[in-house]
C-alpha positions in Angstrom: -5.9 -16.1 7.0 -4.8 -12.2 7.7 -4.9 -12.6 3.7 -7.8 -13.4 1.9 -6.2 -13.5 -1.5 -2.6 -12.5 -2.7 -3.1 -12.3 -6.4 -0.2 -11.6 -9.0 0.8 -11.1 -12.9 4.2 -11.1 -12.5 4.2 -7.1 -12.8 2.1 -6.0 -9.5 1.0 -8.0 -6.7 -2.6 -7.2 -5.2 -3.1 -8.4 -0.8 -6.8 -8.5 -0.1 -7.4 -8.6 3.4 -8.8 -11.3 5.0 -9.1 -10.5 8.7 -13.2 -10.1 8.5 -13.8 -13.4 7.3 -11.3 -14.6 9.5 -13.0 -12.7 12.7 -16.5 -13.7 11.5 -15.8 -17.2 11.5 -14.1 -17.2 14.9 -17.1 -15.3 16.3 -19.5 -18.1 14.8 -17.2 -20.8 16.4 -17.2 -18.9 19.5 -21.2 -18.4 19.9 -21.9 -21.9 19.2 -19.5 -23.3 21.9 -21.6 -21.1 24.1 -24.6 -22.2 23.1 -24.1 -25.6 23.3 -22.7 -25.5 26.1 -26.4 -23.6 26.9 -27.8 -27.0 25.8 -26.3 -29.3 27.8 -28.0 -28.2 30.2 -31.8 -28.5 29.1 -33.4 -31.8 28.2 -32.9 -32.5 24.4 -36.5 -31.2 22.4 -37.5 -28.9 25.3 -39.0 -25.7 24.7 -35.9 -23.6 26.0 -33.4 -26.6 24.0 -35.5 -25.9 20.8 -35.0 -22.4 20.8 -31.3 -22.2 21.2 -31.2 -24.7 18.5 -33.0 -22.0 16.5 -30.3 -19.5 17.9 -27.5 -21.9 16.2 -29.4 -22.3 12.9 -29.6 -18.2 12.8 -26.3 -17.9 13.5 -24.5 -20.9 10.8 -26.9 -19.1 7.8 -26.0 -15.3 8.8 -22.5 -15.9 9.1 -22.2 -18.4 5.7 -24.0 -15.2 4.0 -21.2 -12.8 5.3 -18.1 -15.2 4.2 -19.7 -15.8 1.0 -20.4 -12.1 0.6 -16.6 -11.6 1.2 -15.9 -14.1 -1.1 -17.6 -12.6 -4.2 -16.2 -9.5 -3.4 -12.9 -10.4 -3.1 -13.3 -12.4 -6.3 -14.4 -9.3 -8.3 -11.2 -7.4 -7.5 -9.0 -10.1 -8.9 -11.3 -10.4 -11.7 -11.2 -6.2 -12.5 -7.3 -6.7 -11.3 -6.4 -8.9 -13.9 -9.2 -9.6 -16.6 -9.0 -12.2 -18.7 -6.7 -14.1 -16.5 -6.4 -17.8 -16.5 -6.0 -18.1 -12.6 -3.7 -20.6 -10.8 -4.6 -21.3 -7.0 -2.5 -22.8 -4.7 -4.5 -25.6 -2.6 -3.8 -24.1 1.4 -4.9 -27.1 3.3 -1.3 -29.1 3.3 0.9 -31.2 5.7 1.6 -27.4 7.2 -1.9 -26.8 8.0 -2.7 -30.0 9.5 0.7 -29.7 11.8 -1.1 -26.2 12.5 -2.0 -25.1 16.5 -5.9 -26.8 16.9 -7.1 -22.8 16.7 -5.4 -22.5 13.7 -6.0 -25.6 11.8 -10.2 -25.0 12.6 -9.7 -21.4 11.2 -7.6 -23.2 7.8 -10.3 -25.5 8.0 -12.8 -23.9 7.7 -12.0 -21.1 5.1 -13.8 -20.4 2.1 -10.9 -21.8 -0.3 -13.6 -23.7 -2.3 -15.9 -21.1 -2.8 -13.4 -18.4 -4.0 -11.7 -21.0 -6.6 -15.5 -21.9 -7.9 -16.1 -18.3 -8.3 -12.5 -17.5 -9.5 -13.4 -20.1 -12.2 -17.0 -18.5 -12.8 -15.7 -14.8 -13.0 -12.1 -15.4 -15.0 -11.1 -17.2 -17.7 -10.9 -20.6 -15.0 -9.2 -21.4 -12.2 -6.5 -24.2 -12.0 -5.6 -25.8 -8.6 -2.1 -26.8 -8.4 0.1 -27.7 -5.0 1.6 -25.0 -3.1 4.1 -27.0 -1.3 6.7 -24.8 -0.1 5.8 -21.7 -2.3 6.2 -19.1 0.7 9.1 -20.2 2.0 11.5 -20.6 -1.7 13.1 -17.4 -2.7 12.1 -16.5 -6.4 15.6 -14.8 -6.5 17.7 -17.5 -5.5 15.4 -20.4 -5.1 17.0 -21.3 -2.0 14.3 -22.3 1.5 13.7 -20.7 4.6 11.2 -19.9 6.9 9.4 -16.7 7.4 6.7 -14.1 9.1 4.2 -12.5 7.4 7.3 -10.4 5.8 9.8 -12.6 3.8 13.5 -11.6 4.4 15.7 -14.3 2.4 18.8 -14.3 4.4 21.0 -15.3 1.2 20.2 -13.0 -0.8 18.1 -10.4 0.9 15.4 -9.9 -1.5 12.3 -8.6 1.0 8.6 -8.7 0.3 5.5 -9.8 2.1 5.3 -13.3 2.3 2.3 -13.6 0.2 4.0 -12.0 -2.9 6.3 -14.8 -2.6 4.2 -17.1 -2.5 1.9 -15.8 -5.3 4.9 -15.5 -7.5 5.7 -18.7 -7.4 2.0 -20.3 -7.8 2.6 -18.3 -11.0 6.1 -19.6 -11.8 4.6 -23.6 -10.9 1.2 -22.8 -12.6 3.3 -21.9 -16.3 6.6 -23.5 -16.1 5.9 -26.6 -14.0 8.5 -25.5 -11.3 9.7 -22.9 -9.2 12.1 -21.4 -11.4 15.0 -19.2 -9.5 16.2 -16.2 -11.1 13.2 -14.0 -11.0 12.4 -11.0 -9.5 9.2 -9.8 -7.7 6.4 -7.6 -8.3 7.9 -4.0 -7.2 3.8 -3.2 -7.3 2.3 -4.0 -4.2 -1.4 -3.1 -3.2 -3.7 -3.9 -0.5 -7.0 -3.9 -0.2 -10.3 -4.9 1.5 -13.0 -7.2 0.6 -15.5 -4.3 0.4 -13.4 -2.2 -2.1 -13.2 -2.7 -5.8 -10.0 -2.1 -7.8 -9.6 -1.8 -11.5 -6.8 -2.6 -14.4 -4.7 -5.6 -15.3 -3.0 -8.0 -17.2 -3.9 -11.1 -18.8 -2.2 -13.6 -16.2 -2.4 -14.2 -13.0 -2.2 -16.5 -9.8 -3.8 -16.2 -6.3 -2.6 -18.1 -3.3 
């Protein structure tokens, strides 16, 4: 989840960072082990057992307000990005998540993919969810497969570009043709930004992954 939302026209590519929401909800996890594990060790409806129970209540609404405060503003750069955009979002929780490490499956898990396609649909033309299946690891170049890091190297024919690009690109490529169609190039425009920013300008298509 180092990306929020990777967001594309086919012309320029736009990365917003998701490593706040990511460390907020890791934080959240992290407090309520500990307090629970507090718990355990006070009779259940005590005073002190009630109060850290208050302490976890606290702690789920102030973080949900912070994700979903990230959420809306990462939403209103796609929709000054790219306005007018019919929007085609790849659906992250797949057979790769759920063969994810147990820390990174709870982080996938637990993402706000639902909240940024209802508000992609609220603030854009509408949102359609499609299956990403293999769209960050298929070369829009040469529409061969392999596997990358966060930076995609295709080792047949070399084409390089963040991993997210990729897979943005061909969201895009599934959401109006119906397949991955090789033979394409990439966005050579590539900008990143943060949930707190705003960015401006766009065309009138667009996919997010």
């Amino acid at each position: 989840m180092n990306t929020l939302i990777a967001a594309t026209d086919g012309q320029k590519v736009i990365l917003i960072s998701g490593r706040k929401a990511k460390a907020t909800i890791q934080y959240r996890n992290k407090q309520l082990a500990h307090l629970s594990a507090k718990q355990s060790k006070h009779q259940k409806h005590s005073r002190r057992w009630k109060r850290l129970q208050r302490r976890k209540y606290c702690l789920l609404d102030k973080s949900k307000r912070q994700v979903r405060d990230l959420c809306h503003k990462a939403t209103h750069q796609v929709a000054e990005a790219f306005p007018g955009a019919l929007c085609y979002v790849g659906e992250p929780f797949n057979d790769a998540a759920q063969r994810a490490r147990r820390t990174q499956a709870q982080t996938i898990s637990q993402t706000c993919t639902r909240k940024i396609i209802q508000q992609l649909d609220y603030k854009t033309v509408g949102a359609v969810v499609i299956d990403e299946a293999y769209s960050s690891q298929t070369c829009p170049v040469c529409g061969r497969r392999s596997r990358h890091g966060r930076m995609y190297r295709c080792p047949h024919c070399g084409t390089t570009s963040p991993r997210d690009a990729v897979g943005a690109t061909n969201i895009l490529s599934l959401g109006v043709h119906g397949e991955m169609l090789p033979g394409r190039s990439l966005p050579e425009q590539v900008k990143y930004l943060r949930p707190w920013r705003s960015s401006s300008g766009g065309h009138p298509a667009c996919s997010s992954a």
